[in-house]
RODO-2510 file (C-alpha; in nm, 4 decimals, decimal comma):
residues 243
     n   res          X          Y          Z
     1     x    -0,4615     0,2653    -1,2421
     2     x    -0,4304     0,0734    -0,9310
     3     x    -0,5028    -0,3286    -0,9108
     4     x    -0,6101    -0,4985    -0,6000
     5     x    -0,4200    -0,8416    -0,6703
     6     x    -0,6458    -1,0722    -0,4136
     7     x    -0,9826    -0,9131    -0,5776
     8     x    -0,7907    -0,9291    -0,9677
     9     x    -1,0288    -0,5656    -0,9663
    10     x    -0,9501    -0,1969    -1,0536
    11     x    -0,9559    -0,0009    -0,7391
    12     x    -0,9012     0,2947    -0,9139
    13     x    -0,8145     0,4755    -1,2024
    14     x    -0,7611     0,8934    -1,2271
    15     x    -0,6259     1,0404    -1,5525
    16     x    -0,2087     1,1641    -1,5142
    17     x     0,0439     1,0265    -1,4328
    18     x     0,3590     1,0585    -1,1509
    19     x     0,3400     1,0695    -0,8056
    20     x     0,1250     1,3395    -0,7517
    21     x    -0,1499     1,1127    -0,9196
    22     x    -0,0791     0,8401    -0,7286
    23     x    -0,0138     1,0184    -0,3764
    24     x    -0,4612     1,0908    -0,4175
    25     x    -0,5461     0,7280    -0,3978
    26     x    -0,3281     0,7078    -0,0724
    27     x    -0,5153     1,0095     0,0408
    28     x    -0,8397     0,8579     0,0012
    29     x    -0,7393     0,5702     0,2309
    30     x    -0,7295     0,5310     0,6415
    31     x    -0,4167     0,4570     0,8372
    32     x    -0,5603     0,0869     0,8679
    33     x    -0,6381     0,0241     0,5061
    34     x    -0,2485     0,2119     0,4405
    35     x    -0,1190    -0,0690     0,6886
    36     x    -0,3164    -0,3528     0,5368
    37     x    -0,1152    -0,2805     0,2022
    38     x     0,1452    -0,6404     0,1960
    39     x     0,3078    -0,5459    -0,1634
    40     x     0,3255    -0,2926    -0,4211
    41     x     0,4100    -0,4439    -0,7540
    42     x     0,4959    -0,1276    -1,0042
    43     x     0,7775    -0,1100    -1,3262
    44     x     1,0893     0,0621    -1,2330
    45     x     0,9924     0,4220    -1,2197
    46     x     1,1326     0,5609    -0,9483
    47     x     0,8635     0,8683    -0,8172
    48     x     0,6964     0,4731    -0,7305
    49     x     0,9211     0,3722    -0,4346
    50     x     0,9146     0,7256    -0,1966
    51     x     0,5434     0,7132    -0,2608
    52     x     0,4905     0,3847    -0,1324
    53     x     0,7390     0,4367     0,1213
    54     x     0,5786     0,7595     0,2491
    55     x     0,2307     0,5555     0,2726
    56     x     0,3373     0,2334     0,3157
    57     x     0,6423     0,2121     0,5121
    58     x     0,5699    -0,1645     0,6048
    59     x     0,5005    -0,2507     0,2804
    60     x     0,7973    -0,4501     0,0173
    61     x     0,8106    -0,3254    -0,3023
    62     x     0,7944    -0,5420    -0,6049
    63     x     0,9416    -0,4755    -0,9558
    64     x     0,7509    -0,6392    -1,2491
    65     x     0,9227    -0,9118    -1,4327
    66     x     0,8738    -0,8026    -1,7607
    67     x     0,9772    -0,4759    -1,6992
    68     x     1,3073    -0,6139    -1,5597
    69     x     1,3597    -0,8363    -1,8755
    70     x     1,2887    -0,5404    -2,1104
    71     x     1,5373    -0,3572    -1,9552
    72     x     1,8302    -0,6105    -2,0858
    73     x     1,6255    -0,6101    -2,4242
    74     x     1,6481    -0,2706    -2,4763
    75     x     1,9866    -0,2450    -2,3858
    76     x     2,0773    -0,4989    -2,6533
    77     x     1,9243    -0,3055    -2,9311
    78     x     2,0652     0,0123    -2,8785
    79     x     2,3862    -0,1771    -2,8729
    80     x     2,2837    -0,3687    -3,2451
    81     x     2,1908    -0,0051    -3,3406
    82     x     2,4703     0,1363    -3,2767
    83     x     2,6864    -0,0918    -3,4281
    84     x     2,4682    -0,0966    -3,7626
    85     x     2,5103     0,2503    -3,7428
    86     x     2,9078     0,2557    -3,6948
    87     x     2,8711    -0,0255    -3,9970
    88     x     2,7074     0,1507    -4,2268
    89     x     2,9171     0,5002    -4,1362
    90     x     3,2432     0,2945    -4,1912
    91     x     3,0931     0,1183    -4,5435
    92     x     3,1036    -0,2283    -4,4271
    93     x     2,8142    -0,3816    -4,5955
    94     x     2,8703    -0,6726    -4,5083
    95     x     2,8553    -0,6005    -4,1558
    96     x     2,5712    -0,3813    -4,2242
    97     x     2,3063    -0,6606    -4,3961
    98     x     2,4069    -0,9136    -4,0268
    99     x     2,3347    -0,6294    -3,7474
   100     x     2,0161    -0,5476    -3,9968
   101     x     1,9067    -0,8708    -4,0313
   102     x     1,9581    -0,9880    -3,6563
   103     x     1,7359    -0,7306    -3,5254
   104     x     1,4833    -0,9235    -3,4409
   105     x     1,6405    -1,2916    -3,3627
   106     x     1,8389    -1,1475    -3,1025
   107     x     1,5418    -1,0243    -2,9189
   108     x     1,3438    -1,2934    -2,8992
   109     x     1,3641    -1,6047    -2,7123
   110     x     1,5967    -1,9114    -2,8475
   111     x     1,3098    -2,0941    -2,8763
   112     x     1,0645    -1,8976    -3,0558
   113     x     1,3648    -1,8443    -3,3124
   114     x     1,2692    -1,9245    -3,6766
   115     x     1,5448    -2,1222    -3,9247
   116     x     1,5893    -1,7769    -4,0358
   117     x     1,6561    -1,5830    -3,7570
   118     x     1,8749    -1,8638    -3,6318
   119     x     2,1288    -1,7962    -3,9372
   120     x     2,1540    -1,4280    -3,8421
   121     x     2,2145    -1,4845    -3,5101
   122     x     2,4869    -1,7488    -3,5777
   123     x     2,6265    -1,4560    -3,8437
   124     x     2,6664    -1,2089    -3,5602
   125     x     2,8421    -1,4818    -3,3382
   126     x     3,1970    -1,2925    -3,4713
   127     x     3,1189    -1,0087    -3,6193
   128     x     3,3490    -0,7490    -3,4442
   129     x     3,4330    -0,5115    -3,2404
   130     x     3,5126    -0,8048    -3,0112
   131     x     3,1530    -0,9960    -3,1179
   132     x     3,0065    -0,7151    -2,8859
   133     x     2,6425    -0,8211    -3,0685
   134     x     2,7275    -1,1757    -2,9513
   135     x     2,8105    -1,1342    -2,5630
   136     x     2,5261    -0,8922    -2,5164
   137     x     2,2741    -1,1070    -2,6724
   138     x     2,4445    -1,3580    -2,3695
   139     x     2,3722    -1,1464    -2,1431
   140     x     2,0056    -1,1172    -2,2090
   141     x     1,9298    -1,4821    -2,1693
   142     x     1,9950    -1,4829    -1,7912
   143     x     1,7442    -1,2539    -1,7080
   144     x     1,4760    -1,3703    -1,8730
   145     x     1,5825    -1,7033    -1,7186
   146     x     1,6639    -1,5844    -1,3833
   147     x     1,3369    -1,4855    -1,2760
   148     x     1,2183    -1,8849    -1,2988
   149     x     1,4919    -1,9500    -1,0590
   150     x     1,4744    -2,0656    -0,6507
   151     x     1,6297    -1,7850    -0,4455
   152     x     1,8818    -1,8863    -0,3415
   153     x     2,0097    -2,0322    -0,6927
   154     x     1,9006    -1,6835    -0,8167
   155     x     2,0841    -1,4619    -0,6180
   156     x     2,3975    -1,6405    -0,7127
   157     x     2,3199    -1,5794    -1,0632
   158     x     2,2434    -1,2087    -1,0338
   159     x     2,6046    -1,1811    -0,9036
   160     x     2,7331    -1,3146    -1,1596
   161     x     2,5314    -1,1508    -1,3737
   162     x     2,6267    -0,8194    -1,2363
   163     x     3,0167    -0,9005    -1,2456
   164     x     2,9897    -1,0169    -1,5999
   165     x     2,7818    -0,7086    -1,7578
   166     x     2,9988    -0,4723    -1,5517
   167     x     3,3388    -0,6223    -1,7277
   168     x     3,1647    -0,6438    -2,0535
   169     x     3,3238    -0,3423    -2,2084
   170     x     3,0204    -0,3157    -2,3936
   171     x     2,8950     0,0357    -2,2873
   172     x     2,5521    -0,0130    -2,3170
   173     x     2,5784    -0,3049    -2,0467
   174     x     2,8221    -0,1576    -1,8305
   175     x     2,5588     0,1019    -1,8070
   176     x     2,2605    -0,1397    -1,7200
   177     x     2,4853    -0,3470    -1,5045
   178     x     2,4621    -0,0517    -1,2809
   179     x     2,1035    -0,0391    -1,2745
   180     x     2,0391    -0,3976    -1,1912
   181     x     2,2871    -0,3560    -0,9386
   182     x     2,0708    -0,0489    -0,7593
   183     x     1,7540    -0,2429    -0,7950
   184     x     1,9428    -0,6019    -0,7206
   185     x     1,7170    -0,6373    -0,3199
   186     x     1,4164    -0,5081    -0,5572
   187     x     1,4604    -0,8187    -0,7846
   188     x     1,5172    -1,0922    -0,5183
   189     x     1,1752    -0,9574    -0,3406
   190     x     1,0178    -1,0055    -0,6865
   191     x     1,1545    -1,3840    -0,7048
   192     x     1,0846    -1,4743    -0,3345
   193     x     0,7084    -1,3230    -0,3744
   194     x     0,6501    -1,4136    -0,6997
   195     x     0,4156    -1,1308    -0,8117
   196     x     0,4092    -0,9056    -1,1306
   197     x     0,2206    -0,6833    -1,2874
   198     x     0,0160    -0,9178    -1,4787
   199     x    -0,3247    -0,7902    -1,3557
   200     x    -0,2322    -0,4888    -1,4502
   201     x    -0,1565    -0,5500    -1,7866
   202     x    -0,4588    -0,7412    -1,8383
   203     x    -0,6695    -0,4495    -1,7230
   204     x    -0,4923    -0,2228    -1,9589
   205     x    -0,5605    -0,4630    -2,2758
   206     x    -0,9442    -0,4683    -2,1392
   207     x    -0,9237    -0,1068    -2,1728
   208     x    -0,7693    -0,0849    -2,5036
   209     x    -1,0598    -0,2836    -2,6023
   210     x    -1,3203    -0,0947    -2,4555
   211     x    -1,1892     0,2087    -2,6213
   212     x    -1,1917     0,0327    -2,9713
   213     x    -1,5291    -0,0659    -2,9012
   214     x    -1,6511     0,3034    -2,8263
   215     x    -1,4654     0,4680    -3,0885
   216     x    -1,3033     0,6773    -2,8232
   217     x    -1,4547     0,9289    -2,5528
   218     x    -1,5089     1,2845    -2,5585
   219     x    -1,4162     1,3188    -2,2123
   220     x    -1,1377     1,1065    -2,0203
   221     x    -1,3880     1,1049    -1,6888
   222     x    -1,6358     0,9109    -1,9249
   223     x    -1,3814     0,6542    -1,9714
   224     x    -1,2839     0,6302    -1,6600
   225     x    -1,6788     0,5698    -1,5424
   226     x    -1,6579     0,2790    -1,8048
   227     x    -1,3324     0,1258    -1,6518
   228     x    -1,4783     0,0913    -1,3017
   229     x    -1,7968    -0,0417    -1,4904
   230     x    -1,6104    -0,3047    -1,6641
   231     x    -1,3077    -0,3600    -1,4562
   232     x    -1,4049    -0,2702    -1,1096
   233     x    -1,6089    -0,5603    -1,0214
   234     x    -1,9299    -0,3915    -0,9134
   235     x    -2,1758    -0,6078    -0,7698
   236     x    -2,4688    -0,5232    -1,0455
   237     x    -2,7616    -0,7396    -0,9759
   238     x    -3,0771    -0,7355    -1,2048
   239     x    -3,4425    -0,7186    -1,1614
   240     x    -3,5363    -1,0917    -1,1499
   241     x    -3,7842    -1,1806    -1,4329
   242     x    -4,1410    -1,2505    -1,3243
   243     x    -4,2297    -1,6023    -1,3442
***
């Protein structure tokens, strides 16, 4: 699918996926509509940025904030999982029942935290090898933090950042710490233009619903009739009642 942000409508929407999908909308459009294209928000698959680049040379690429924060998330539970799993290979039950139990305080936000999840977080705070489950659970909080941030104070951050997950020792980090250092000018465009993907996502949850509602579709090019119905914002006006 493809969101016009200004309009908050579906533009289009063609069943696949990948860049040969999305290379037909660009097709469909004329060099002046191409060059009227400001930003291209997208997650951090990377078939997006030649595509847009190809098309769009003038245009700056945004990555979504969500997707950048899941990115740390995700890293943090494959480290928790494999430390349960060195646990529970090793017999340490003890060590076991806290890297169980913390899976899902140290995912969510320190706020949202119940008096529960609190406990197991404070349990992993030295559990070793060298309170790995600890330090990457630190490292999570600044990017879902940084994004808030002024520019300027965020680019400092993201250094830091950087410096910090790449000396973790924690291979799991070490091995995003790379990543966010590729896509670093990606995430200061996203802070400085302040757009995501929320439109997007919104669209995709009104399509989840109209599919519920219809019980599914025999044929995906029925659906995708029904998403420009719903989501496209076609002006539909309707014979006026007689007075």
């Amino acid at each position: 699918m493809v969101v016009d942000h200004e309009r908050h409508r579906v533009v289009r929407a063609r069943d696949g996926y990948g860049r040969d999908v999305f290379d037909l909308f660009f097709q469909q459009l004329t060099e002046e509509r191409k060059a009227s294209i400001r930003v291209v928000t997208g997650d951090g698959a990377r078939w997006i940025d030649p595509c847009v680049a190809a098309h769009c040379p003038n245009a700056e690429r945004v990555l979504d904030g969500f997707h950048i924060v899941s990115w740390m998330t995700g890293a943090l539970d494959q480290v928790r999982r494999r430390l349960w799993n060195d646990a529970r290979r090793a017999g340490d039950e003890e060590a076991t029942k806290r890297m169980r139990g913390a899976k899902y305080a140290v995912l969510k936000n320190p706020g949202d935290l119940t008096d529960r999840q609190n406990d197991a977080l404070g349990a992993i705070r030295n559990t070793d090898p060298k309170g790995q489950p600890y330090r990457a659970w630190q490292l999570k909080e600044l990017p879902r933090t940084l994004l808030k941030h002024p520019l300027d104070q965020a680019r400092g951050e993201l250094n830091h950042w950087v410096s910090w997950a790449s000396h973790s020792r924690i291979p799991e980090i070490v091995e995003l710490s790379k990543k966010i250092r590729r896509r670093r000018p990606d995430i200061l465009r996203t802070i400085r233009l302040g757009y995501s993907n929320a439109r997007l996502e919104a669209s995709d949850n009104r399509i989840k619903v109209t599919i519920r509602m219809a019980y599914g579709f025999h044929h995906v090019t029925n659906l995708i009739a029904l998403i420009m119905l719903r989501c496209g914002g076609p002006d539909i006006r309707l014979p006026q009642p007689a007075i």
